[in-house]
NUDRENKE-814249 format. One line per 10 residues: number of its first residue (from 1); their letters; for each residue x, y, z of N, C-alpha, C, O. Coordinates in steps of 0.02 Angstrom, whole numbers, plus 50000, padded with zeros to 5 digits. Example, Ala and Ser with C-alpha at 12.3 -4.5 7.8 and 13.67 -1.06 7.14 Angstrom:
2
1) as) 50660:49716:50390:50615:49775:50390:50660:49835:50390:50712:49834:50423  50642:49888:50354:50684:49947:50357:50645:50002:50394:50670:50057:50402
END
This chain:
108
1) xxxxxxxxxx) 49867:48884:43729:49833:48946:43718:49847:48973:43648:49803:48983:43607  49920:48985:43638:49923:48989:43555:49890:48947:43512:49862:48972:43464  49888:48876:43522:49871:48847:43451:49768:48865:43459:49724:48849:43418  49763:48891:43510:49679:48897:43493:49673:48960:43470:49630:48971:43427  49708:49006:43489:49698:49066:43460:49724:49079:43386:49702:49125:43351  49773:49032:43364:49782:48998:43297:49743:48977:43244:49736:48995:43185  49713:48927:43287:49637:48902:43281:49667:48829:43241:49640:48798:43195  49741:48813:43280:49771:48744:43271:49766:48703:43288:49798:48693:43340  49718:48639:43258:49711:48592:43327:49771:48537:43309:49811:48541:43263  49762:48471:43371:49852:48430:43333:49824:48375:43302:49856:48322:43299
11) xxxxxxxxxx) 49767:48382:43278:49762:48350:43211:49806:48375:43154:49853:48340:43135  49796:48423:43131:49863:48459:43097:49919:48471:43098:49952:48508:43061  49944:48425:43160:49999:48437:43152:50068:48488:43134:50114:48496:43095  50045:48509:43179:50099:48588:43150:50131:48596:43242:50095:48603:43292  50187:48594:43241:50239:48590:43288:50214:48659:43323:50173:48699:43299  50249:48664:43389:50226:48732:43435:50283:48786:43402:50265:48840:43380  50337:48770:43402:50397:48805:43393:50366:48870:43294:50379:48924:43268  50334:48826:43285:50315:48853:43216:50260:48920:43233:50262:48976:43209  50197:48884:43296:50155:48929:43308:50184:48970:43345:50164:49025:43327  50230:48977:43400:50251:49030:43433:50301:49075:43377:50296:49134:43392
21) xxxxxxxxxx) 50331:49068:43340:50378:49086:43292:50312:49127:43248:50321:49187:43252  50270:49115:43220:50213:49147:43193:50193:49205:43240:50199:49262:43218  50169:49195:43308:50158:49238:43354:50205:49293:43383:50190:49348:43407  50254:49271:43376:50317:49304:43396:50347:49317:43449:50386:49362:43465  50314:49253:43488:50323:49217:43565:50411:49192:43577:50443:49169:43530  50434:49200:43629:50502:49183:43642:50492:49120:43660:50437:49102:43682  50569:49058:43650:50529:48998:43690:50524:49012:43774:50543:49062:43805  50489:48950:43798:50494:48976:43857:50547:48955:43916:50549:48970:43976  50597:48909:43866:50663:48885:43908:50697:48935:43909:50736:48938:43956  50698:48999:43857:50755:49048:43859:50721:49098:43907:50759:49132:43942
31) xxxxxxxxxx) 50632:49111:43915:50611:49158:43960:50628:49141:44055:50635:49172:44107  50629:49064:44028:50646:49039:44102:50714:49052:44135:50727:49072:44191  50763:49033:44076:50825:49056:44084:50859:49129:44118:50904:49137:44158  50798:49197:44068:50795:49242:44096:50805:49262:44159:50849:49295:44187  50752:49233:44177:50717:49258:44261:50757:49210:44292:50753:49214:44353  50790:49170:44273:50852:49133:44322:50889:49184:44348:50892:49202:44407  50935:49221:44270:50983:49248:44279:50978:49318:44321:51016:49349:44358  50892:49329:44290:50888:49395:44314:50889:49390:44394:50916:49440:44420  50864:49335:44446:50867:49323:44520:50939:49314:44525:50962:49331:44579  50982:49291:44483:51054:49292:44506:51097:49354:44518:51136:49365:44565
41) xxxxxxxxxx) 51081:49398:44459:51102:49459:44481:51084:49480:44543:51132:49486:44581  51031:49491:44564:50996:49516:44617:51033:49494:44681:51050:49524:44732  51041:49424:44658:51088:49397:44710:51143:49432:44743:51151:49453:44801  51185:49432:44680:51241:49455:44684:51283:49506:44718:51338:49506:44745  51199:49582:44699:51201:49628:44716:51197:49645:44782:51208:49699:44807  51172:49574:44817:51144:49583:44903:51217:49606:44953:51268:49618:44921  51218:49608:45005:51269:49602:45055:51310:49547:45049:51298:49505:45006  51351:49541:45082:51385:49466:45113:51363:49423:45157:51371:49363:45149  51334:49446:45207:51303:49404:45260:51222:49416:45239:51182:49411:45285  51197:49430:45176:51118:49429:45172:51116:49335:45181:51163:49295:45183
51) xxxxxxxxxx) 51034:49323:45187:51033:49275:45204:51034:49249:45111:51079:49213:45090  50987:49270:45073:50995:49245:45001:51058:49232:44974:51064:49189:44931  51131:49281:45004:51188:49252:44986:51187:49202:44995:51176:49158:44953  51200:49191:45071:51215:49134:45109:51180:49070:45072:51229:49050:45042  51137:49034:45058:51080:49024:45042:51100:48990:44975:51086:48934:44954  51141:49045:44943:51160:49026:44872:51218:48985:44854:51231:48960:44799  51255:48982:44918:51315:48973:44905:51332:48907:44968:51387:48887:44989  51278:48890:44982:51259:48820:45043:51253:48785:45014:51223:48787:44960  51293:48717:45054:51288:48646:45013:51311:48605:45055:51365:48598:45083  51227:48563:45055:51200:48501:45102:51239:48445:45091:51230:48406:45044
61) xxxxxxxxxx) 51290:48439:45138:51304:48352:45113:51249:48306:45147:51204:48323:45186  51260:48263:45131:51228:48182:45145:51228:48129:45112:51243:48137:45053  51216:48080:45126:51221:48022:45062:51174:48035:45017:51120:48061:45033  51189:48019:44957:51177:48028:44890:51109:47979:44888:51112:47923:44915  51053:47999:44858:51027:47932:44841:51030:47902:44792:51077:47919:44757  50984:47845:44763:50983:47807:44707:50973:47826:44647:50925:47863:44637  51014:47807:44594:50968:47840:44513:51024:47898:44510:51068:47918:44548  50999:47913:44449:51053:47992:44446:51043:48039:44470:50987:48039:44495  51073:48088:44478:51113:48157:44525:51061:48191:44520:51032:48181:44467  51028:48240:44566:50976:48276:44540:51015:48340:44530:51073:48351:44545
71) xxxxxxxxxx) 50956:48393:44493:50991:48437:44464:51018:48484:44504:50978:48488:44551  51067:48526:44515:51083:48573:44567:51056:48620:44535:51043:48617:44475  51041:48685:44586:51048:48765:44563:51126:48777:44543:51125:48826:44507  51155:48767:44547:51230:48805:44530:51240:48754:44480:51269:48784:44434  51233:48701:44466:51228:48701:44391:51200:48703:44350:51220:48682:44296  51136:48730:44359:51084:48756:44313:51109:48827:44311:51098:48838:44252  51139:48893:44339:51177:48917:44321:51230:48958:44310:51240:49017:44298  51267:48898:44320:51321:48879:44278:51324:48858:44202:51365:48864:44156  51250:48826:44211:51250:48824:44115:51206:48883:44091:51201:48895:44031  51179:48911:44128:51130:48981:44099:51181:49015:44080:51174:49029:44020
81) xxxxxxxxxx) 51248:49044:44108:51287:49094:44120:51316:49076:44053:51325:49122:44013  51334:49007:44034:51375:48985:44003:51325:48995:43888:51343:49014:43833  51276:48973:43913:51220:48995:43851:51214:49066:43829:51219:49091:43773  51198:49102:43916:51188:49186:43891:51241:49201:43883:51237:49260:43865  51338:49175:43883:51398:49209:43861:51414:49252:43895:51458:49290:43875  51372:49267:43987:51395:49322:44037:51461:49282:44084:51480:49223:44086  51484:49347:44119:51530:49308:44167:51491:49334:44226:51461:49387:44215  51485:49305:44295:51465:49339:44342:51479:49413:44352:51436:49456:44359  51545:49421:44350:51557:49492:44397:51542:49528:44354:51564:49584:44363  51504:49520:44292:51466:49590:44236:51400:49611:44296:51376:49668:44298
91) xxxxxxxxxx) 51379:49557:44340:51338:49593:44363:51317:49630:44411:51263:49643:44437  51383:49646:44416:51403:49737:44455:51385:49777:44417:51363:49827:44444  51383:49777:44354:51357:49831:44316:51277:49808:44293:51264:49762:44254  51242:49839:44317:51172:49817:44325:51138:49819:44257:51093:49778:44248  51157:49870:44199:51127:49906:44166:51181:49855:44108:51163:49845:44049  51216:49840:44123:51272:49783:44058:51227:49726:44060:51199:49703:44010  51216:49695:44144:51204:49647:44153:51120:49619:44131:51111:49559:44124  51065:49667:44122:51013:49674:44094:51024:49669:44029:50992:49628:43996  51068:49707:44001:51057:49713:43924:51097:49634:43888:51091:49617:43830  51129:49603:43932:51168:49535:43937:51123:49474:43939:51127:49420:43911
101) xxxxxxxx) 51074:49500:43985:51044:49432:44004:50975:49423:43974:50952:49366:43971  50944:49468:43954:50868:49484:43920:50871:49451:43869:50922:49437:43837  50790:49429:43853:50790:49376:43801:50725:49394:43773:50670:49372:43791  50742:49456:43708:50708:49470:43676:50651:49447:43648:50665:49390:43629  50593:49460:43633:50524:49407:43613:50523:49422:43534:50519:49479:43513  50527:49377:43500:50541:49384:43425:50491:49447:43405:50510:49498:43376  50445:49439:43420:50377:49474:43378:50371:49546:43401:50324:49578:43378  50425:49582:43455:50436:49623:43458:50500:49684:43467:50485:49744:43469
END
């Protein structure tokens, strides 16, 4: 959608990271990252016996299959937490933990 409203086609060759950086678009691994962290808080904030705790903190054994490990939620993040530089228990403080985890859009 950017490079048409650009009016970039990839004959020209011009990388996305350049057109969103022009636009002043965030990437969208760090917006994704966001809304990770931001459902983790939320998490956090639930009861003890909510079922989304529960939920979060469950783990299926069984035999493993073939090929490599697939990715877990808890270590996806575990490395979000570890990129955005939060520790979990900041997100008792709701209003730290927003201003911690938000991922500003360059162009504004």
């Amino acid at each position: 959608m950017l490079r048409w409203t650009a009016g970039v086609t990839r004959m020209d060759r011009t990388r996305n990271g350049a057109i969103r950086q022009k636009f002043g678009v965030a990437p969208i691994a760090d917006k994704m990252r966001e809304a990770r962290l931001r459902w983790y808080g939320h998490v956090l904030h639930g009861k003890e016996d909510s079922v989304r705790k529960i939920g979060l903190e469950l783990e299926v054994s069984r035999k493993r299959s073939r090929g490599r490990p697939k990715q877990r939620r808890s270590h996806t993040l575990h490395m979000d937490l570890k990129v955005a530089g939060v520790h979990p228990d900041l997100a008792l403080g709701r209003e730290r933990w927003r201003h911690d985890t938000r991922i500003a859009d360059p162009g504004k």
